[in-house]
TORKOL-4160 file (C-alpha; in steps of 0.2 Angstrom, whole numbers, padded with zeros to 4 digits, m for minus):
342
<pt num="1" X="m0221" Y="m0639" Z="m0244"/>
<pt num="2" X="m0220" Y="m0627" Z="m0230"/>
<pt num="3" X="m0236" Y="m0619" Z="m0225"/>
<pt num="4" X="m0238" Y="m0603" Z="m0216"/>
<pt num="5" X="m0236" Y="m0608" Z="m0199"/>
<pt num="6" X="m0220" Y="m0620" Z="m0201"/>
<pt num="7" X="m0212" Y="m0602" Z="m0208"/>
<pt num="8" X="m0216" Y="m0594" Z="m0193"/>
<pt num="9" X="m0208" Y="m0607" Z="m0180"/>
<pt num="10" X="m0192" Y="m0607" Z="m0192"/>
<pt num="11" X="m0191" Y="m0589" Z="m0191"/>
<pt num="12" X="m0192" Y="m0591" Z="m0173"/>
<pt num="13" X="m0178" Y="m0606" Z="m0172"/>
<pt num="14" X="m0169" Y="m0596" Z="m0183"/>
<pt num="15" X="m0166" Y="m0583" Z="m0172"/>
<pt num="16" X="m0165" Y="m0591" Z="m0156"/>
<pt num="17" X="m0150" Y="m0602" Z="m0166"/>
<pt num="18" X="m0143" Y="m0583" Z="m0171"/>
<pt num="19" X="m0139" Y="m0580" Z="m0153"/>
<pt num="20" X="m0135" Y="m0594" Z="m0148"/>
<pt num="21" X="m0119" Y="m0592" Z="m0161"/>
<pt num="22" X="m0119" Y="m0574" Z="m0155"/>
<pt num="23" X="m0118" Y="m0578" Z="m0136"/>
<pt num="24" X="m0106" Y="m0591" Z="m0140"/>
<pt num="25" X="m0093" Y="m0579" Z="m0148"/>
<pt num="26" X="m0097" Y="m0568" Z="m0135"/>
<pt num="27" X="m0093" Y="m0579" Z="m0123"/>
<pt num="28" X="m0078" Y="m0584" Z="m0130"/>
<pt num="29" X="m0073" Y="m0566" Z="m0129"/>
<pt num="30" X="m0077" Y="m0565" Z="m0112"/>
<pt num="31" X="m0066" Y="m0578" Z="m0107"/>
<pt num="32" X="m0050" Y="m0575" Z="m0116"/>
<pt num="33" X="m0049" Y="m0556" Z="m0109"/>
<pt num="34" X="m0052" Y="m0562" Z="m0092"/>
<pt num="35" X="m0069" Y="m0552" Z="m0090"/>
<pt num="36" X="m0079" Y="m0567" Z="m0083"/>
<pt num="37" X="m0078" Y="m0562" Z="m0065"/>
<pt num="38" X="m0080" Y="m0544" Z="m0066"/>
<pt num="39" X="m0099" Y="m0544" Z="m0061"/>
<pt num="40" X="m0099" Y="m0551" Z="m0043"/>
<pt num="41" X="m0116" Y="m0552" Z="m0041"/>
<pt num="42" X="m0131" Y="m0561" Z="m0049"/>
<pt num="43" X="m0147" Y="m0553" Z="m0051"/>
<pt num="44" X="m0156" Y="m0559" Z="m0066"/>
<pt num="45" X="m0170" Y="m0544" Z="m0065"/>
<pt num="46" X="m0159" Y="m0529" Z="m0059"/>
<pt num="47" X="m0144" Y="m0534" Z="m0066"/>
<pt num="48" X="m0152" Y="m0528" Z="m0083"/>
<pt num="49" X="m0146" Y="m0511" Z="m0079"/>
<pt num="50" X="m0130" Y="m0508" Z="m0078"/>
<pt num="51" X="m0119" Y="m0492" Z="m0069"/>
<pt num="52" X="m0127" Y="m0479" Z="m0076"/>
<pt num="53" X="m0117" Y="m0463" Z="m0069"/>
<pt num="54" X="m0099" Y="m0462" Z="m0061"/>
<pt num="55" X="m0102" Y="m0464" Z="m0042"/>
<pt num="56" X="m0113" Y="m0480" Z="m0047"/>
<pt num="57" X="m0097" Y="m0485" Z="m0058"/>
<pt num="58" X="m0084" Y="m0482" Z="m0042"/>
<pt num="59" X="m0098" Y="m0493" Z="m0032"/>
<pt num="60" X="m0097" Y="m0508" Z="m0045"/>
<pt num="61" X="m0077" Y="m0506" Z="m0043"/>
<pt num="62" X="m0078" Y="m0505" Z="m0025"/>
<pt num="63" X="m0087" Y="m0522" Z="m0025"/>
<pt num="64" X="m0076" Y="m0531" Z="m0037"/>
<pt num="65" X="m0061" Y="m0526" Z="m0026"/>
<pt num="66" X="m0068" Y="m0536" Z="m0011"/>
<pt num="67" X="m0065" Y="m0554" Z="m0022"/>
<pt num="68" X="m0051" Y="m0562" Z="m0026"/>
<pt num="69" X="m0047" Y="m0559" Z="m0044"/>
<pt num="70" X="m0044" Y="m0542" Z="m0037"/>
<pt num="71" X="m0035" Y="m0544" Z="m0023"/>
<pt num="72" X="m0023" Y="m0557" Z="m0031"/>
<pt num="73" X="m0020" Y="m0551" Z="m0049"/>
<pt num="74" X="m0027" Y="m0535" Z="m0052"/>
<pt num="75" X="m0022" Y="m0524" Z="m0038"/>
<pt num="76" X="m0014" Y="m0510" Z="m0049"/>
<pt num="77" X="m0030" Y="m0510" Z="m0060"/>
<pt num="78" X="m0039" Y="m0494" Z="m0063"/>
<pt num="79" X="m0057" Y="m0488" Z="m0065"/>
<pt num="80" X="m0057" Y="m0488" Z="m0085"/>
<pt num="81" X="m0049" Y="m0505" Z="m0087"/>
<pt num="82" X="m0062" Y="m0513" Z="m0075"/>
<pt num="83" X="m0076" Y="m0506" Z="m0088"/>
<pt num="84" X="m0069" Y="m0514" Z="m0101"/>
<pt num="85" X="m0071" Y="m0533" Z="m0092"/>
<pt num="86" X="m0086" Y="m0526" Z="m0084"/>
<pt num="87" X="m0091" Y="m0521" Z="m0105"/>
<pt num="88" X="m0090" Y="m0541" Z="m0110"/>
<pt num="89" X="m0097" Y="m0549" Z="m0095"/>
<pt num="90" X="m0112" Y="m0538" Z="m0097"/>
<pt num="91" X="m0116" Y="m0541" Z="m0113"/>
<pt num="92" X="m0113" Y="m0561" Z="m0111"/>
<pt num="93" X="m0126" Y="m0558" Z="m0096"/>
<pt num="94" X="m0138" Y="m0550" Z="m0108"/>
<pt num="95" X="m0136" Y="m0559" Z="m0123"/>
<pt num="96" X="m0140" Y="m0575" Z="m0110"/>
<pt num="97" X="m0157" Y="m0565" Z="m0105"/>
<pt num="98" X="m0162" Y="m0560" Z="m0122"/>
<pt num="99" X="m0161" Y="m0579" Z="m0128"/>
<pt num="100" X="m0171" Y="m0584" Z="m0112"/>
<pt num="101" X="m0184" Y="m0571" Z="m0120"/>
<pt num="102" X="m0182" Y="m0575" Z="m0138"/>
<pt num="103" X="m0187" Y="m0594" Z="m0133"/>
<pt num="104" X="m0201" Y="m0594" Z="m0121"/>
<pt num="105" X="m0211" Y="m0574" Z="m0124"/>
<pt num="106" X="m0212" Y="m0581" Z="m0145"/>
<pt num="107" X="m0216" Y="m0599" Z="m0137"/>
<pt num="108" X="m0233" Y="m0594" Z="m0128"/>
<pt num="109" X="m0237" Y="m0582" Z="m0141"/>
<pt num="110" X="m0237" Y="m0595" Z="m0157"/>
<pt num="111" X="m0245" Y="m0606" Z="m0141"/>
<pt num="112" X="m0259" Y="m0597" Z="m0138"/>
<pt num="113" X="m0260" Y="m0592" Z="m0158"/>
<pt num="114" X="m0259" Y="m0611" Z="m0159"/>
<pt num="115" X="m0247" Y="m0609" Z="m0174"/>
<pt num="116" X="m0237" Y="m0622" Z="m0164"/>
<pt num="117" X="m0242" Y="m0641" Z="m0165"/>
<pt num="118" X="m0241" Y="m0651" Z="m0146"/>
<pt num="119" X="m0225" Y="m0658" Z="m0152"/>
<pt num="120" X="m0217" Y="m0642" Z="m0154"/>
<pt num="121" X="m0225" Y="m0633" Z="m0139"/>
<pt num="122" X="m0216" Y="m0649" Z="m0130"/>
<pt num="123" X="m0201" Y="m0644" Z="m0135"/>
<pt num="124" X="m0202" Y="m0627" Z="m0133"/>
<pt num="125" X="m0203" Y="m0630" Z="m0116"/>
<pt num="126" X="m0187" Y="m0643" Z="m0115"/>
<pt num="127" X="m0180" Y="m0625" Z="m0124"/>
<pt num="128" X="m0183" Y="m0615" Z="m0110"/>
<pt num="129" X="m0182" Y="m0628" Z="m0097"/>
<pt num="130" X="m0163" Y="m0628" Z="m0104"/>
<pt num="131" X="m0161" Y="m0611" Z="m0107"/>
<pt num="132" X="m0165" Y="m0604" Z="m0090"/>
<pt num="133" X="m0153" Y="m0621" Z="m0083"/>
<pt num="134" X="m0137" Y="m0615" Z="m0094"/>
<pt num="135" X="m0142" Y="m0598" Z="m0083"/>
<pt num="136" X="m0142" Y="m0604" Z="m0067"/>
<pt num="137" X="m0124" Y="m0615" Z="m0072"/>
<pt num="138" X="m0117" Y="m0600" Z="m0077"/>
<pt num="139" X="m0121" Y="m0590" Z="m0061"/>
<pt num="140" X="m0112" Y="m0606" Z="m0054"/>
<pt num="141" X="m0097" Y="m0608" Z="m0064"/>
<pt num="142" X="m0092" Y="m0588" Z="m0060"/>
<pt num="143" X="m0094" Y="m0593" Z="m0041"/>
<pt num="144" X="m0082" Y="m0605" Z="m0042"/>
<pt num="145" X="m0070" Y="m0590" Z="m0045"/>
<pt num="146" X="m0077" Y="m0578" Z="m0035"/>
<pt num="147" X="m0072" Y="m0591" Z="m0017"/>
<pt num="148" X="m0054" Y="m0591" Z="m0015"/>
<pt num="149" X="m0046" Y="m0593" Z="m0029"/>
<pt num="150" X="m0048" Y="m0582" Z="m0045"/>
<pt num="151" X="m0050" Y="m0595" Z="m0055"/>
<pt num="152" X="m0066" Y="m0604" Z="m0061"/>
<pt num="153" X="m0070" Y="m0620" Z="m0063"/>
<pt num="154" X="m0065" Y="m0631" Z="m0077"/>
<pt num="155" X="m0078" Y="m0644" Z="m0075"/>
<pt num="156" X="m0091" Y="m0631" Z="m0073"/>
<pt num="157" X="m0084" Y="m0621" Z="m0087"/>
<pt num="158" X="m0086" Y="m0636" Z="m0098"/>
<pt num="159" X="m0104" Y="m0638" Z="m0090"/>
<pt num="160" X="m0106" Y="m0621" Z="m0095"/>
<pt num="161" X="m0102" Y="m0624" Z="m0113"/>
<pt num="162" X="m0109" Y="m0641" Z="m0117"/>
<pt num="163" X="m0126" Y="m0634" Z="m0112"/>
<pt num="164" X="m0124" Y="m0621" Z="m0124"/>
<pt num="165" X="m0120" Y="m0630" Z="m0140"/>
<pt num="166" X="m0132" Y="m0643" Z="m0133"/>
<pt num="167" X="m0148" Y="m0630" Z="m0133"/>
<pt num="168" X="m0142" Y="m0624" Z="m0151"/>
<pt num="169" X="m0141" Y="m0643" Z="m0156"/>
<pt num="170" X="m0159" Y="m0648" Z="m0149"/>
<pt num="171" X="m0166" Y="m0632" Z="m0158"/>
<pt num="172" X="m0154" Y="m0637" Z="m0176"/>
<pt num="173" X="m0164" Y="m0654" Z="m0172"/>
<pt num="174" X="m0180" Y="m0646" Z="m0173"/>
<pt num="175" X="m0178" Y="m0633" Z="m0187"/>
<pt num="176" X="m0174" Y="m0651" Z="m0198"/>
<pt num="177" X="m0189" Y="m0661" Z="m0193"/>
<pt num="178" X="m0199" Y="m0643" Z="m0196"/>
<pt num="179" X="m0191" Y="m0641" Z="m0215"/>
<pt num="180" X="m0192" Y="m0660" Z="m0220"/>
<pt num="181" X="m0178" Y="m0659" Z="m0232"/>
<pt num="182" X="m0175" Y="m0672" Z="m0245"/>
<pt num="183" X="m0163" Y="m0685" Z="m0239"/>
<pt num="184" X="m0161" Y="m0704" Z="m0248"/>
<pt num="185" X="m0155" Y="m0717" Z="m0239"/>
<pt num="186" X="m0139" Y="m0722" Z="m0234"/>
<pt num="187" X="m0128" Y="m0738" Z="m0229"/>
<pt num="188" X="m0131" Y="m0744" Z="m0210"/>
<pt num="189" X="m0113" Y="m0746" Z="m0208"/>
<pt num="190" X="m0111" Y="m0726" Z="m0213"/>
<pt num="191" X="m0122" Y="m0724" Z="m0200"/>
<pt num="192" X="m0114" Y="m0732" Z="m0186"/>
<pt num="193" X="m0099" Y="m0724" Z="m0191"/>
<pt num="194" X="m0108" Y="m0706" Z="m0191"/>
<pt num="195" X="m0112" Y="m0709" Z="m0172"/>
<pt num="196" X="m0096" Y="m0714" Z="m0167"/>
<pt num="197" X="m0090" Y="m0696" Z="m0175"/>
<pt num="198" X="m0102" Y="m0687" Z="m0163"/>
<pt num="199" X="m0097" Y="m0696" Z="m0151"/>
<pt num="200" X="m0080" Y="m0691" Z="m0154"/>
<pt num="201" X="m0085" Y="m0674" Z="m0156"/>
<pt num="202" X="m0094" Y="m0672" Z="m0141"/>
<pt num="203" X="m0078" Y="m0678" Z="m0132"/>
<pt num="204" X="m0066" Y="m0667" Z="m0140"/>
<pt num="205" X="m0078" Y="m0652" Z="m0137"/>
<pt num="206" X="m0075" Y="m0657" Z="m0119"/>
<pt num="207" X="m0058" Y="m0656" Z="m0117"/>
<pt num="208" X="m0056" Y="m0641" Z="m0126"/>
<pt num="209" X="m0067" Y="m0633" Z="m0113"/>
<pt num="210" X="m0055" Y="m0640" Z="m0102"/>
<pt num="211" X="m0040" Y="m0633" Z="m0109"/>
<pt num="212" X="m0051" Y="m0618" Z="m0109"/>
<pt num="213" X="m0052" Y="m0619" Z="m0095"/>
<pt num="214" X="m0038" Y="m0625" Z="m0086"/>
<pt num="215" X="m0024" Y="m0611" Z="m0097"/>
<pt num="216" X="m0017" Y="m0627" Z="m0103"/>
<pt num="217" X="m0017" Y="m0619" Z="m0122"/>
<pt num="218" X="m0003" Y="m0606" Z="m0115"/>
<pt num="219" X="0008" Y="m0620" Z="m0115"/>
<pt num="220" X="0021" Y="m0631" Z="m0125"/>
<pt num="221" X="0016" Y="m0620" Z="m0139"/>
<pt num="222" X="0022" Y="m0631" Z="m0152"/>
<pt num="223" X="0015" Y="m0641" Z="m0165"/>
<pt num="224" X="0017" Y="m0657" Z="m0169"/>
<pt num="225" X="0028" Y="m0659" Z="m0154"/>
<pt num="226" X="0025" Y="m0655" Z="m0137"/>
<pt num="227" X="0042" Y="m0644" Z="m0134"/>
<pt num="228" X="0054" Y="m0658" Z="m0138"/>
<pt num="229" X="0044" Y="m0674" Z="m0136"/>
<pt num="230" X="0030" Y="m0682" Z="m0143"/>
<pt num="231" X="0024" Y="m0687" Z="m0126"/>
<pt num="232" X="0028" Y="m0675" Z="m0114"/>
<pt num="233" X="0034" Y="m0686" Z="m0096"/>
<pt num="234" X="0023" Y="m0673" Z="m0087"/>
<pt num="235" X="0007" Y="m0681" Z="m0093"/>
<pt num="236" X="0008" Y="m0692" Z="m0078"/>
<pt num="237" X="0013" Y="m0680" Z="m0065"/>
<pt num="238" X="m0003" Y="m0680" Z="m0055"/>
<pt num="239" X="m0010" Y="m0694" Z="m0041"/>
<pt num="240" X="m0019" Y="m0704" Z="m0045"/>
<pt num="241" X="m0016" Y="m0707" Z="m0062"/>
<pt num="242" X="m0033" Y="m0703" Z="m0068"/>
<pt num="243" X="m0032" Y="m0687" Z="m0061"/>
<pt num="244" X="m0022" Y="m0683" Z="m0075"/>
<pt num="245" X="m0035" Y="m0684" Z="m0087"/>
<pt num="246" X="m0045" Y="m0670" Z="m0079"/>
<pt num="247" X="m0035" Y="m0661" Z="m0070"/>
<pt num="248" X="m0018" Y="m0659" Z="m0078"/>
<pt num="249" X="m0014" Y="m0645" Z="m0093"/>
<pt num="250" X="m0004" Y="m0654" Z="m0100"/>
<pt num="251" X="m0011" Y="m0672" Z="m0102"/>
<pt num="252" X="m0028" Y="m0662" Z="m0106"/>
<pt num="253" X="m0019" Y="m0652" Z="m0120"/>
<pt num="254" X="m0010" Y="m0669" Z="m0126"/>
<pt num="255" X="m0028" Y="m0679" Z="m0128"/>
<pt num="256" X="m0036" Y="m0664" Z="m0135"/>
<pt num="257" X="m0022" Y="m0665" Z="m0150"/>
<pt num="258" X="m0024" Y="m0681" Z="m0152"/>
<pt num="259" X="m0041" Y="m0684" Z="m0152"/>
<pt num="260" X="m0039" Y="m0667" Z="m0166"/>
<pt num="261" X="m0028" Y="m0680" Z="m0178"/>
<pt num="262" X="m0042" Y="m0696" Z="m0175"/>
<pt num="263" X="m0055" Y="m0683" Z="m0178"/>
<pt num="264" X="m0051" Y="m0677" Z="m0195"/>
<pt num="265" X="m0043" Y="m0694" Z="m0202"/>
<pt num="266" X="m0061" Y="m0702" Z="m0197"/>
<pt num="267" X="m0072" Y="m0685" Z="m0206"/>
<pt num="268" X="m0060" Y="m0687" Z="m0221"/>
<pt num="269" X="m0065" Y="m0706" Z="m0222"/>
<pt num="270" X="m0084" Y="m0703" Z="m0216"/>
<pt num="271" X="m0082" Y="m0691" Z="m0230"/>
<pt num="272" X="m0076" Y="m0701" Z="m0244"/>
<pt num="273" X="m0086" Y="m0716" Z="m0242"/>
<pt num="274" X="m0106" Y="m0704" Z="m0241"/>
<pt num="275" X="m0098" Y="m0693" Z="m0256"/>
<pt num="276" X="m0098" Y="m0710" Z="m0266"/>
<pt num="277" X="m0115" Y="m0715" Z="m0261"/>
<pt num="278" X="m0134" Y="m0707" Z="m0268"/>
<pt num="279" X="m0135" Y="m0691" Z="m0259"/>
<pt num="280" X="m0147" Y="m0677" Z="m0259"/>
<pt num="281" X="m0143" Y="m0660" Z="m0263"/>
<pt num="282" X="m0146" Y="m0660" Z="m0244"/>
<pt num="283" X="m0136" Y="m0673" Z="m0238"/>
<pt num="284" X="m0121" Y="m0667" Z="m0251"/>
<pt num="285" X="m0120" Y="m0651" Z="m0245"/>
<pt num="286" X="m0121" Y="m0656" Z="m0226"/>
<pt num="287" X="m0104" Y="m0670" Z="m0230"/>
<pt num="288" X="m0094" Y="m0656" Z="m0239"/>
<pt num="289" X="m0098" Y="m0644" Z="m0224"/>
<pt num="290" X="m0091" Y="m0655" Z="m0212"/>
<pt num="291" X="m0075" Y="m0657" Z="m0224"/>
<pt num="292" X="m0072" Y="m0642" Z="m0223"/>
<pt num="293" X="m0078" Y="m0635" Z="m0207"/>
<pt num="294" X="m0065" Y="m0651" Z="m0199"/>
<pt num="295" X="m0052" Y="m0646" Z="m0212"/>
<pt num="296" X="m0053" Y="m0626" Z="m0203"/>
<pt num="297" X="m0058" Y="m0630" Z="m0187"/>
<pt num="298" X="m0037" Y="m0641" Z="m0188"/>
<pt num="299" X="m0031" Y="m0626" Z="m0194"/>
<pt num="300" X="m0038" Y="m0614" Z="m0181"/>
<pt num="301" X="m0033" Y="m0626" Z="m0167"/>
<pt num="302" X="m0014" Y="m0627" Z="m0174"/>
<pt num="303" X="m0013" Y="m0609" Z="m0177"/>
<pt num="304" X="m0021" Y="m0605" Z="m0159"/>
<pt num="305" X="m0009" Y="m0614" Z="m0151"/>
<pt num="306" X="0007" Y="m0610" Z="m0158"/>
<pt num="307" X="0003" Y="m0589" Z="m0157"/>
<pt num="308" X="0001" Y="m0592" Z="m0138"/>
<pt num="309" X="m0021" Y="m0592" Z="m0140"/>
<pt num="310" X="m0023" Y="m0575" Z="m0152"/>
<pt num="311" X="m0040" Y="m0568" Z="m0143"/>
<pt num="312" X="m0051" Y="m0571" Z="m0162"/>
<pt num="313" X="m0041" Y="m0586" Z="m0167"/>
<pt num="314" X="m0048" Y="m0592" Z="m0153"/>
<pt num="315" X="m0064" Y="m0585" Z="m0152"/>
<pt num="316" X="m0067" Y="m0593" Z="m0170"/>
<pt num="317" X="m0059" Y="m0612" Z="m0165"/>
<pt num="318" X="m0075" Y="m0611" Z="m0152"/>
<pt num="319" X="m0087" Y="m0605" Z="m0164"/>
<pt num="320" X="m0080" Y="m0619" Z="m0179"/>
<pt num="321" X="m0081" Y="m0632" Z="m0162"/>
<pt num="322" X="m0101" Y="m0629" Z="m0164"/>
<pt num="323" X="m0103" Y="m0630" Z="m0182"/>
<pt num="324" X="m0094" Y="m0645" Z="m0183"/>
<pt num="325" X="m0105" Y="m0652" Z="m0172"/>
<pt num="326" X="m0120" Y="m0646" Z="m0181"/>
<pt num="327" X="m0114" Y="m0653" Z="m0198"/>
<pt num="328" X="m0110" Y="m0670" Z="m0190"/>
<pt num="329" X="m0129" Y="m0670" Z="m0181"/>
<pt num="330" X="m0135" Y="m0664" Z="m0200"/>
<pt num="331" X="m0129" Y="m0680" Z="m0207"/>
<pt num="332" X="m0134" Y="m0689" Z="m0194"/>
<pt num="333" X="m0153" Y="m0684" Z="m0194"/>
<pt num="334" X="m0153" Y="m0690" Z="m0214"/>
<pt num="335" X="m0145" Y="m0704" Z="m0214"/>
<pt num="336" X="m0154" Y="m0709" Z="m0196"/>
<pt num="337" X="m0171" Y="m0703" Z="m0204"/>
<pt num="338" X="m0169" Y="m0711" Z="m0220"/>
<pt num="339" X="m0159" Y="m0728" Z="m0217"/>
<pt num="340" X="m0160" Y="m0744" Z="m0226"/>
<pt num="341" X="m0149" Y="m0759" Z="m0232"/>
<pt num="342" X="m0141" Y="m0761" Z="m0247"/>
């Protein structure tokens, strides 16, 4: 049973995991119209306020004209188009601040309430330790655009990201161990196969940050061949040769389709052989969430491709990336937790 002070950290976790999903769609958003770089500066108490009347407006624009995004691909751009980036950056900016507040203002409050056990209180501090770090790596992925190119970085993007889902997976974690639910025990070689999909996961949500970004989803455009091959010739086009694997659109796009394939063939076997094992309503659930959420999240990526990266297709492939994860950590936290040999 849960007792009144478990209910109010779940409520709490709850929230913060809220968010997180909102900041992540957000974000998504962000990037896909190009708003990222339309706040040149980074002030984490002032910056709350935004231009409040016309000549503060013209003096934001005026600064935003002094960088390269500007000067290179926007020189045509007018006042009102510039509110509209400046719209999404902000709100990325302060949905980023208001999860920084829902994590550590509730965190000392239930503290000093002592609603929170030690255990928790120690985690609320890794929260906001990791919190305020996916801050500061965001200021510094938007520097990375903001030098001489208007173009941030790919790795720093994927930084960016991974910490993001990572937070939202470290709370998820928490929420379970909180809520205690009923899970029985599972084959150890499930497990093993379970950590191996996360794995995989984690990899795939990497190189779809870099065909994020790296634009490398605005090209060959069809599916299941790459124009007309299966493998492309320019996958080696870079030197070295490993520098393909980070630094070239193309091979990036190739891994991250193949990887998509291994992917749902492994969740569709995962799946079948936990569905014909003793699960909890728990455990059930989770296994047919991932199913599906693989099943869509296939479909999304397809159909984001082939229509040239449609802003809320895409917006709800990056969402999908996330839950994926989540179901496939679900899993692994019963059959981790409740693990024994047949």
């Amino acid at each position: 049973m849960i007792n009144n002070k478990q209910k109010y950290s779940i409520i709490w976790l709850s929230c913060v995991c809220t968010l997180i999903i909102t900041i992540v769609m957000v974000g998504g958003i962000t990037r896909l119209t190009n708003s990222g770089l339309s706040m040149v500066n980074w002030h984490p108490i002032m910056g709350i306020i935004p231009p409040l009347s016309e000549s503060s407006w013209q003096a934001t624009f005026k600064k935003y004209q002094q960088f390269p995004e500007y000067q290179q691909l926007h020189q045509t751009m007018q006042l009102e188009s510039f509110k509209w980036i400046f719209f999404w950056e902000y709100a990325h900016r302060m949905l980023g601040r208001l999860i920084g507040i829902a994590i550590i203002i509730p965190l000392l409050i239930l503290s000093i309430l002592k609603i929170l056990d030690k255990k928790l209180i120690y985690r609320g501090f890794i929260m906001s330790g990791l919190v305020i770090s996916q801050g500061i790596m965001g200021w510094i992925m938007v520097k990375s655009g903001l030098i001489n190119q208007p173009y941030i970085s790919h790795i720093r993007l994927m930084l960016h990201l991974s910490l993001a889902f990572f937070l939202f997976i470290y709370i998820w974690w928490t929420l379970l161990i909180i809520v205690k639910p009923i899970c029985y025990p599972i084959k150890k070689s499930t497990t093993k196969w379970v950590k191996l999909l996360i794995f995989g996961i984690i990899i795939q949500i990497i190189y779809g940050a870099f065909v994020a970004g790296l634009d490398a989803g605005y090209i060959m455009n069809t599916f299941p061949k790459m124009g007309h091959q299966w493998v492309p010739n320019e996958i080696v086009q870079l030197r070295p040769i490993w520098n393909n694997l980070i630094n070239n659109p193309i091979t990036v796009q190739f891994i991250h389709r193949i990887l998509a394939i291994i992917l749902l063939l492994s969740v569709i076997l995962i799946s079948y052989s936990l569905l014909h094992q003793r699960l909890s309503w728990f455990q059930r659930r989770a296994v047919i969430f991932l199913l599906i959420s693989t099943i869509t999240q296939f479909a999304l990526g397809i159909i984001t491709l082939i229509y040239h990266v449609p802003i809320y297709i895409a917006v709800a492939h990056q969402l999908m990336a996330l839950l994926l994860l989540t179901a496939s950590v679900t899993i692994y936290f019963s059959v981790s937790n409740y693990n024994s040999e047949y």
